[in-house]
C-alpha positions as CSV (number, residue, x, y, z in Angstrom):
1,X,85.8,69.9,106.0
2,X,88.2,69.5,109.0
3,X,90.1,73.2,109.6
4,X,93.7,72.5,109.6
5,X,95.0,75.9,111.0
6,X,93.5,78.6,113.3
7,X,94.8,82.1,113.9
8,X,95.3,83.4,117.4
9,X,95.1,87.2,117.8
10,X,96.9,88.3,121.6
11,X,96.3,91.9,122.4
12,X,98.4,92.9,125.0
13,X,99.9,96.1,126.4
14,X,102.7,97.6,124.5
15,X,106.1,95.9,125.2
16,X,104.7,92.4,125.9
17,X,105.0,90.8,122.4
18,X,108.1,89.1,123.3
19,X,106.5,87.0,126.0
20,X,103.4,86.3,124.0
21,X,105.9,84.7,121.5
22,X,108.0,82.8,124.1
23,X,104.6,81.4,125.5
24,X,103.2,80.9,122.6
25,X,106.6,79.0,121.2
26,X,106.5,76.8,124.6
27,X,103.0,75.4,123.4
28,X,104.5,74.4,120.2
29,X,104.3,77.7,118.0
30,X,106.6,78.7,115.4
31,X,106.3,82.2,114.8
32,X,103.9,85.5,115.0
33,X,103.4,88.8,113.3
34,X,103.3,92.0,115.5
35,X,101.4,94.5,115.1
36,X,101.2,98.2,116.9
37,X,97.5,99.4,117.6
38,X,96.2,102.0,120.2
39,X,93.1,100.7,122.4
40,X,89.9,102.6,122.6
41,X,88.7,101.7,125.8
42,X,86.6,104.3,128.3
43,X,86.5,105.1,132.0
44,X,84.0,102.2,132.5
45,X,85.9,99.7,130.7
46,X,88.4,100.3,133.4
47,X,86.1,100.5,136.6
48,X,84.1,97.5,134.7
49,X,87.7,95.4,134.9
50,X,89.1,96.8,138.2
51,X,92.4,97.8,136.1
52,X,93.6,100.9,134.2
53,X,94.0,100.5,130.7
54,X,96.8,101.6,128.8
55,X,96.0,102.6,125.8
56,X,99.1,101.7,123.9
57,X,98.6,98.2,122.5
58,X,100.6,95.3,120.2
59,X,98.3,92.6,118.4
60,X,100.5,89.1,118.0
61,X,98.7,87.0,115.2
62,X,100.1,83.7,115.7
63,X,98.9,81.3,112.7
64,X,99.2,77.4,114.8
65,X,97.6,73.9,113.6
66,X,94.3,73.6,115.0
67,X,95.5,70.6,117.4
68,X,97.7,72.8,119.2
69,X,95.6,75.9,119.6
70,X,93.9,74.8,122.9
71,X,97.7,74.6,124.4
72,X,98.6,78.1,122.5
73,X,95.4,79.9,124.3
74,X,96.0,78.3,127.8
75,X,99.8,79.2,127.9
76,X,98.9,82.5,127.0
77,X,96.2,83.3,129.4
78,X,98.6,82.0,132.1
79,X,101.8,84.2,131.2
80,X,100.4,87.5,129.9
81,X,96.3,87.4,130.8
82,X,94.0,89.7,131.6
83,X,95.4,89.2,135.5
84,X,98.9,90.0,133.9
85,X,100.6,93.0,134.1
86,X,100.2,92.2,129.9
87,X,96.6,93.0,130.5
88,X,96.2,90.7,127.2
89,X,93.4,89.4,126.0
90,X,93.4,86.2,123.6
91,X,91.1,84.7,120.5
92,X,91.3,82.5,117.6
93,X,89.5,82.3,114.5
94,X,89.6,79.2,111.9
95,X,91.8,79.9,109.1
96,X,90.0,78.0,106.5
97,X,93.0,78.2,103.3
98,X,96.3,78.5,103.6
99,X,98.6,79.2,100.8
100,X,102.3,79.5,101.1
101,X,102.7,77.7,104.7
102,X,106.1,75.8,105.1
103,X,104.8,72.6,106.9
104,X,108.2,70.3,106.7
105,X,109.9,71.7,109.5
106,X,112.7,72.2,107.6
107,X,114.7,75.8,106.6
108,X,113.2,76.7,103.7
109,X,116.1,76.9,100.9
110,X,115.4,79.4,97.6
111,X,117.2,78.9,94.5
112,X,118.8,82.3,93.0
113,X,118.2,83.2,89.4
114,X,121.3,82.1,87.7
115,X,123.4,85.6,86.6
116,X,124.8,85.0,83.1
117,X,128.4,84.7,82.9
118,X,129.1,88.3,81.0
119,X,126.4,90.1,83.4
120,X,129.0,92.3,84.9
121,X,131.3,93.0,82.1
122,X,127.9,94.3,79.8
123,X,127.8,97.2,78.8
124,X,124.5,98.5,79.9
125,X,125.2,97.6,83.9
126,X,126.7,100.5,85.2
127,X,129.9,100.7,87.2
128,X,131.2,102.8,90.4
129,X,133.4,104.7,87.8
130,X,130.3,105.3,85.4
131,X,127.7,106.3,87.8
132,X,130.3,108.5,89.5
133,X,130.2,109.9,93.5
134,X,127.7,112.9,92.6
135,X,125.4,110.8,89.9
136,X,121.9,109.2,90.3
137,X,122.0,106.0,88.2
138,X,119.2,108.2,85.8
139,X,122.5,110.6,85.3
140,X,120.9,113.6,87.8
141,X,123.1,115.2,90.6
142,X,121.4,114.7,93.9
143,X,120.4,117.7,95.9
144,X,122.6,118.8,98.7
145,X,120.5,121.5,100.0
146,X,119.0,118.6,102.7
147,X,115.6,118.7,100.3
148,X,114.9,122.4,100.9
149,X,112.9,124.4,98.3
């Protein structure tokens, strides 16, 4: 079984997500998640590399088809590498099932739930005038003493 789509994780230094996603988007990616993380690396990481490390850190995960991923990595390495002042480092893992992966290229368009007619003249949905300035919706008056005890 051919994998379809591979996952590219980009650990760079904090602040540089945006140019992992403007390379990554020049290689034909769409999007990415970013996530914070702190690095755990020691004084002999650092002399082992030749560079400080900072130990602040953002993780892109950038799911791509796997005929693009080649392109992805390369782009990457080039714009925010290890050489970088990014100091990023970049790896990709097969991602074996997708579910829920808008392959058309087109804006994905949800239907609403249809809101019956006499919704807002019921008389169990409550209004501005019966929930009232000081009311919770449960009927409790919310505390003004800024959550003191």
């Amino acid at each position: 079984m051919a994998v379809k789509h591979e996952v590219i994780f980009c650990i760079v230094n904090a602040g540089y997500s945006p140019l992992v996603m403007d390379s990554a988007r020049q290689a034909g990616a769409q999007g990415g998640t970013v996530i914070r993380a702190r690095g755990t690396a020691n004084r002999q990481a650092e002399i082992y590399f030749n560079i400080p490390i900072q130990p602040e850190k953002e993780i892109v995960m950038i799911l791509v088809p796997a005929t693009i991923k080649d392109a992805v990595l390369h782009a990457l390495y080039r714009n925010v590498g290890l050489n970088t002042a990014g100091q990023g480092i970049a790896f990709s893992v097969p991602a074996t099932q997708v579910v829920g992966l808008n392959t058309s290229q087109q804006p994905i368009r949800r239907k609403s739930a249809p809101v019956p007619e006499n919704y807002l003249q019921s008389e169990n949905t409550p209004t501005a005038r019966q929930v009232g300035v000081n009311q919770t919706l449960s009927g409790e008056t919310p505390r003004n003493d800024g959550g003191k005890l």
